[in-house]
C-alpha positions as CSV (number, residue, x, y, z in Angstrom):
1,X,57.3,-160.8,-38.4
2,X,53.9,-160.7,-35.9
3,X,54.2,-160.7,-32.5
4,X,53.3,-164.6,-32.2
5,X,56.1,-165.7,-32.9
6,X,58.1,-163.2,-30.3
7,X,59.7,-164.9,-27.5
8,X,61.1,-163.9,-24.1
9,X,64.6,-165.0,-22.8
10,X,65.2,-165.7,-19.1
11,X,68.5,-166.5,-17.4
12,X,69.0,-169.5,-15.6
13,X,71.4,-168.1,-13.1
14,X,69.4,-164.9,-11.9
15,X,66.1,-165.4,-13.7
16,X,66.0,-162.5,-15.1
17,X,64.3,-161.9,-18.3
18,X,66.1,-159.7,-20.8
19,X,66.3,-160.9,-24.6
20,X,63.1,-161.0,-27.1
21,X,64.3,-162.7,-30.4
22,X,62.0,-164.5,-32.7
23,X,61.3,-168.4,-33.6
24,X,59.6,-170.6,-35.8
25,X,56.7,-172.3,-34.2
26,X,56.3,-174.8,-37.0
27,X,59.8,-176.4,-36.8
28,X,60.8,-175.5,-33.2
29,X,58.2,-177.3,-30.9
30,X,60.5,-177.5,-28.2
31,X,61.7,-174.6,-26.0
32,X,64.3,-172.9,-26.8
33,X,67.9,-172.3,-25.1
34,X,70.6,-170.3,-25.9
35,X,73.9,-169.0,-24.8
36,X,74.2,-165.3,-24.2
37,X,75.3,-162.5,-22.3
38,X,74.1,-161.9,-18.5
39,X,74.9,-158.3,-18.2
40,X,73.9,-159.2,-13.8
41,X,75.5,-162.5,-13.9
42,X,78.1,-160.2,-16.0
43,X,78.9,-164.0,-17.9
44,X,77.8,-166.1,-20.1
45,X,74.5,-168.5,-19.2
46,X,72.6,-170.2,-20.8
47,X,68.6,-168.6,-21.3
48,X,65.9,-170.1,-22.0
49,X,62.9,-168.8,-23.2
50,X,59.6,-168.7,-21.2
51,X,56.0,-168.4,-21.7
């Protein structure tokens, strides 16, 4: 995979970016928002992924 399609993940608790994963830019136009681990929030949140 190139590094275009690697995106950062930011929590929307503490805003704190931790989690790269990678997504289609073709299909995906829309941001994307997923539910994982906080390990300073030390729950689940949802992140979503920035810029």
């Amino acid at each position: 995979m190139s590094q275009d399609n690697l995106i950062k993940m930011e929590c929307t608790e503490c805003k704190r970016q931790m989690y790269y994963t990678y997504k289609n830019v073709r299909k995906l136009k829309d941001r994307l928002e997923l539910s994982k681990h906080c390990k300073f929030c030390k729950t689940h949140t949802p992140h979503k992924e920035t810029k």
